[in-house]
N, C-alpha and C positions, 0 to 999 in steps of 0.2 A: 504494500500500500504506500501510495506517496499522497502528500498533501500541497495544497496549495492554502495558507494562512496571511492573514492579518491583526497584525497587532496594533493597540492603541495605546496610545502615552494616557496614562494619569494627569498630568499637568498641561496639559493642550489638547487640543482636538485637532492631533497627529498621527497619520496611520503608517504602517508599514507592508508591506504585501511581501510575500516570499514564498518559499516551495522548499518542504524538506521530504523524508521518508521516515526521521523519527520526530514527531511533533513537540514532544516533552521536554527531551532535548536541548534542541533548539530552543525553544523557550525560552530555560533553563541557560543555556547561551547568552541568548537578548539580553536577561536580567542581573546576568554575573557582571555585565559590561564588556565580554567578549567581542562582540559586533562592533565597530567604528561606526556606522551609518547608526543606529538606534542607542547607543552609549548614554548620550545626554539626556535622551528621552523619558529615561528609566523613571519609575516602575510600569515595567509594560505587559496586559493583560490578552489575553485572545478574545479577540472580537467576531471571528469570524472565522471557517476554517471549510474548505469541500475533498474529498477523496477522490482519488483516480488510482485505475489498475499501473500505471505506467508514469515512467519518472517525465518523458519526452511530456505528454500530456498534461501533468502539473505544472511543468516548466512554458507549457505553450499557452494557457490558462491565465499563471503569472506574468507572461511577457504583453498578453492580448491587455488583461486591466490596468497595467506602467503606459502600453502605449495610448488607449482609448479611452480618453479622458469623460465620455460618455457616458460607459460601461463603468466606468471606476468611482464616477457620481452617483448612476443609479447603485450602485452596491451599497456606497457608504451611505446613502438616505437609508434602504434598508436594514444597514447595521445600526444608525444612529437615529433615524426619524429623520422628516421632512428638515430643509436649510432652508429658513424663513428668511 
């Protein structure tokens, strides 16, 4: 199983999108301060997360909501509610 996730900062309404195969992990990663990109963001929660059989596919998933800023809006409404 591989995932494609988002994590959200605590102190902002900052998200991160990403793709692993162990969820926990990674997480686990985020919040030690391992990650350069998410470091300062810390304490970061899962906000969102979907499964896929294949690593190519959560990687293609992840690449598709970074690049289409449409699709990356409509998710975050559905993770956070309507942006008034």
């Amino acid at each position: 199983m591989y995932f494609l996730y988002i994590l959200k900062g605590k102190k902002e309404n900052w998200h991160y999108i990403g793709s692993t195969s162990d969820i926990t992990n990674r997480i686990h990663e985020h919040n030690a301060g391992e990650v350069r990109s998410t470091k300062t963001y810390r304490p970061l929660t899962l906000a969102y997360q979907e499964e896929f059989n294949s690593k190519s596919e959560a990687r293609k998933r992840e690449l598709f909501l970074k690049k289409t800023a449409r699709a990356r809006k409509e998710l975050f409404e559905k993770i956070n509610g309507p942006i008034v």
